[in-house]
C-alpha positions in Angstrom: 14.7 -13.1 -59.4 16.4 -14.6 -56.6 16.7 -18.3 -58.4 17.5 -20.2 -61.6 15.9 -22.6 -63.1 17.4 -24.7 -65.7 15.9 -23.3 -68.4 15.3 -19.5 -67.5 14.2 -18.7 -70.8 11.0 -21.4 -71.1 7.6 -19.7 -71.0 5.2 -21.2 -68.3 1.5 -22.4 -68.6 0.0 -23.5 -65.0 -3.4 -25.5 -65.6 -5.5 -26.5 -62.6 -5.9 -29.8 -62.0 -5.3 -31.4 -58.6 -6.3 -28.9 -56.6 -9.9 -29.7 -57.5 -11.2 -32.8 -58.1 -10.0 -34.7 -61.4 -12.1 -36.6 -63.5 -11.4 -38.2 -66.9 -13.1 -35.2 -69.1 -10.9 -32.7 -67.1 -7.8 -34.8 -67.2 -8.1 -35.0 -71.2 -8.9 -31.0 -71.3 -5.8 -30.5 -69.5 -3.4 -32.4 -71.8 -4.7 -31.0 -74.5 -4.8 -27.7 -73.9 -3.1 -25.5 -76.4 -1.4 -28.4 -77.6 0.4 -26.7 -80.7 2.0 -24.0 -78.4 2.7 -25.7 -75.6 5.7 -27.8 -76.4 6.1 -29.7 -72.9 3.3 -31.0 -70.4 4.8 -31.2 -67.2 3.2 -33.4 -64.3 4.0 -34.1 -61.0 0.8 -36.1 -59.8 -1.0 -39.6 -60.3 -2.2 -41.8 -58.6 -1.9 -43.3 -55.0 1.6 -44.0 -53.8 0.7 -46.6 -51.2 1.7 -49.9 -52.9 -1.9 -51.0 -53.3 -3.0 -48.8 -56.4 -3.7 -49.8 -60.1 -4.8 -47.3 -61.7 -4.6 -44.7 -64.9 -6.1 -42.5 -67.7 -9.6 -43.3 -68.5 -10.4 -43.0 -71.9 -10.4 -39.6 -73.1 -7.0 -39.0 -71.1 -5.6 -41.9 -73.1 -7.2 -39.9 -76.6 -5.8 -36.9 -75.3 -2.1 -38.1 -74.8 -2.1 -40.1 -78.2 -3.1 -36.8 -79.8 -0.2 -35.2 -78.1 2.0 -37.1 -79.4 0.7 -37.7 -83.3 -0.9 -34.1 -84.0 0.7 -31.7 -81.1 3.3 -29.4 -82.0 2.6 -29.0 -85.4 2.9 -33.3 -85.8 6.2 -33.4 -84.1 4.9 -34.2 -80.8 4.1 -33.2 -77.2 6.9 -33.7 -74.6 5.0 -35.4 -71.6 7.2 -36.1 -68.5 5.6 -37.9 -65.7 6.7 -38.2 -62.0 7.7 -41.8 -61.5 6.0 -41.7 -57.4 7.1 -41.1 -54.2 5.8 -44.7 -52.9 9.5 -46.5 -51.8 8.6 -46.6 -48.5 5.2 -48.5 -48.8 6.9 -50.5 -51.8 5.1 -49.1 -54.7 6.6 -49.7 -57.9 6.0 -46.9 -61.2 4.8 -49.9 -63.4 1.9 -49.5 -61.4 0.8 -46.0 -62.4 -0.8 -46.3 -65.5 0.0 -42.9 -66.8 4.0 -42.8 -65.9 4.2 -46.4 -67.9 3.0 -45.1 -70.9 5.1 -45.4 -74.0 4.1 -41.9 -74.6 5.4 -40.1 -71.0 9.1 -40.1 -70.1 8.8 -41.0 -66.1 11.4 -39.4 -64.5 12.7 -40.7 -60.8 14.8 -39.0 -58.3 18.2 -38.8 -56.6 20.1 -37.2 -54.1 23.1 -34.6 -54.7 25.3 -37.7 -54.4 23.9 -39.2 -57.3 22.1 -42.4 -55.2 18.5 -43.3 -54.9 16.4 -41.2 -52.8 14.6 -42.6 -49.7 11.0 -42.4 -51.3 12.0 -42.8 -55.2 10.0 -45.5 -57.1 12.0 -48.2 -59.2 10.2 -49.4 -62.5 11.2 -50.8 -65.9 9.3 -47.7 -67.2 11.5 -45.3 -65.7 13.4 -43.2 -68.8 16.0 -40.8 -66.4 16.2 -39.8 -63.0 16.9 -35.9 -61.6 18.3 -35.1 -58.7 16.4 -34.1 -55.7 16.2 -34.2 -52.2 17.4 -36.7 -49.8 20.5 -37.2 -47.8 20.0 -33.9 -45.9 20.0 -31.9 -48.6 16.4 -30.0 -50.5 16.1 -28.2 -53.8 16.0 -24.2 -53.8 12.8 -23.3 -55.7 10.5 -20.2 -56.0 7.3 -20.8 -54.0 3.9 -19.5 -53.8 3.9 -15.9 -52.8 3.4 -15.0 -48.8 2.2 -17.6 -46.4 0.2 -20.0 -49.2 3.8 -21.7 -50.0 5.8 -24.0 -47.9 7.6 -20.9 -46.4 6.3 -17.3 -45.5 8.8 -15.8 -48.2 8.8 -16.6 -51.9 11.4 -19.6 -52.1 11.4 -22.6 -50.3 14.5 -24.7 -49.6 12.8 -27.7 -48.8 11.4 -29.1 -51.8 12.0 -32.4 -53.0 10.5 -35.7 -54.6 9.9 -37.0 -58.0 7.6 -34.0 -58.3 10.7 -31.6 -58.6 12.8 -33.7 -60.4 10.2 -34.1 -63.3 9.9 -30.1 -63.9 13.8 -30.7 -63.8 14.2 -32.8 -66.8 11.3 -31.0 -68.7 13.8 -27.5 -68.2 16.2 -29.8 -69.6 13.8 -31.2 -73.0 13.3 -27.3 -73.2 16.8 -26.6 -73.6 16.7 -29.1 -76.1 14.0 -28.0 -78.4 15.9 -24.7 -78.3 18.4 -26.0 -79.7 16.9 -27.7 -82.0 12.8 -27.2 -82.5 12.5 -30.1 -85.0 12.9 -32.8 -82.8 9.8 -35.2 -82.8 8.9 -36.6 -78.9 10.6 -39.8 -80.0 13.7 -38.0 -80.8 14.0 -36.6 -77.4 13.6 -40.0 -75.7 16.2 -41.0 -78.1 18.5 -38.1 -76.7 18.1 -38.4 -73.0 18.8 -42.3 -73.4 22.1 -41.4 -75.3 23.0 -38.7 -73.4 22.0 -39.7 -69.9 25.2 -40.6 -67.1 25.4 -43.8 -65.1 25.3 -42.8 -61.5 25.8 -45.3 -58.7 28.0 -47.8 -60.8 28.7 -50.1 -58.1 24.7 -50.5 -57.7 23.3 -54.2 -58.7 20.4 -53.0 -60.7 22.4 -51.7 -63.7 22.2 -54.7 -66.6 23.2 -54.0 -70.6 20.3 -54.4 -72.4 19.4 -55.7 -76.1 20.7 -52.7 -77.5 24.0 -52.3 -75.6 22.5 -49.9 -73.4 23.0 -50.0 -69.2 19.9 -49.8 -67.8 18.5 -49.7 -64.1 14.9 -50.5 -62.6 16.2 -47.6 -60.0 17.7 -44.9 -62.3 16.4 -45.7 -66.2 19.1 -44.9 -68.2 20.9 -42.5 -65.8 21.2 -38.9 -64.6 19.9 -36.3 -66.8 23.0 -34.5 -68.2 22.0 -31.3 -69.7 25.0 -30.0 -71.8 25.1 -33.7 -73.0 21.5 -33.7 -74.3 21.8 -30.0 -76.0 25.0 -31.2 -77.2 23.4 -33.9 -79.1 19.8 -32.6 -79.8 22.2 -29.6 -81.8 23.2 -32.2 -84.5 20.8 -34.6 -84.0 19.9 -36.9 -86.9 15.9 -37.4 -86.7 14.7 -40.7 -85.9 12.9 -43.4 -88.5 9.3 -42.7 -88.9 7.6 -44.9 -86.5 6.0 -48.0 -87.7 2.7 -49.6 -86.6 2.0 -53.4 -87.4 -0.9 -55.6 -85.9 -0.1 -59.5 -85.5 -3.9 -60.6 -85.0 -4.8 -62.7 -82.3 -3.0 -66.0 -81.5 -3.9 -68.7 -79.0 -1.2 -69.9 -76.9 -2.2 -72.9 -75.5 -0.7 -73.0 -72.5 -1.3 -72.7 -68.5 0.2 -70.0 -66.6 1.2 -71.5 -63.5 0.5 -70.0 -59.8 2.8 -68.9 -58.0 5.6 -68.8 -59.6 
């Protein structure tokens, strides 16, 4: 009623986190909750944006998300999206939340309807895709807690914005996806949202071609989500190599790492 989402169809699962206080047990029971039913875990928190904090899962969160991704949905794989941070201002940097820079989370970062970086939006080598958002005068349309517990006395708000809405974005997007195509392991749709995604901002300096041929920003990932793109693939979509796991041993390196350089 009364607003769209991108994928109207998706069923919903809120779990209480944030609003209390989080701790590493609580944390781990989240992410694995119901985690061969629930396809995508959605999260728009972490830690401290103010450019000063290190931190991320403690070790049951860590054995939570490794689960998700080897044993949920029936072996394929839990989706897990991650707000990149809202920290620009105070120059934080999502390489420094551990959660959103883990291999198994596609961080997500935000811009504004014209397709440039928004004014609080975190660059990072981690970042997969970015969403748009608010910024630039403009908010995202969104239902809102009912009565006068939302942002607004009514139930949609007008206002919302930051990495926290553009994450929820993209995962509307992985569900169309999966919809179109419910064997695709969580690799396979970081595959699909690297292929698929748009370069926005082209005259911006961050975008460089990677090993792979890719273009590739510390601002944007590998673009703007592009919906009909990634359905469009994910329909025909030929599934990824199994995923191979070697360890090198330790080496000695021998060699000083200067200071400050």
């Amino acid at each position: 009623l009364g607003v769209s989402g991108a994928a109207p169809m998706a069923g919903l699962a809120g779990l209480q986190l944030i609003s209390c206080s989080t701790t590493d047990v609580r944390e781990a029971n989240t992410l694995a909750h119901e985690r061969q039913n629930i396809d995508i875990y959605s999260n728009s928190w972490g830690p401290s944006d103010n450019g000063e904090t290190l931190s991320g899962p403690g070790p049951l969160m860590m054995a939570a998300m490794e689960a998700d991704a080897h044993q949920g949905r029936g072996g394929l794989g839990n989706i897990i999206t991650w707000a990149a941070g809202n920290g620009l201002d105070d120059d934080d940097n999502s390489n420094n939340d551990g959660y959103a820079n883990l291999r198994y989370t596609i961080a997500v970062t935000a811009v504004t309807y014209k397709g440039e970086q928004s004014y609080y939006a975190e660059p990072g080598a981690n970042i997969l895709v970015a969403a748009p958002s608010n910024g630039d005068g403009e908010a995202i349309t969104t239902t809102d807690i009912e009565g006068s517990g939302g942002y607004t006395s009514n139930d949609y708000t007008n206002t919302f914005g930051g990495t926290s809405s553009a994450t929820p974005l993209v995962s509307g997007v992985i569900a169309l996806m999966l919809e179109a195509n419910n064997n695709l392991t969580w690799r396979d749709v970081q595959h699909i949202l690297v292929e698929s995604s748009r370069k926005n901002e082209p005259q911006d300096s961050s975008w460089n071609t990677n090993g792979n041929g890719h273009l590739v920003s510390h601002k944007y990932g590998f673009g703007v989500v592009d919906a009909s793109a990634a359905v469009f693939l994910a329909e025909n979509w030929t599934l990824v190599d199994e995923e191979i796991n070697t360890s090198s041993g330790m080496q000695s390196a021998n060699t000083a790492i200067p200071d400050n350089s």
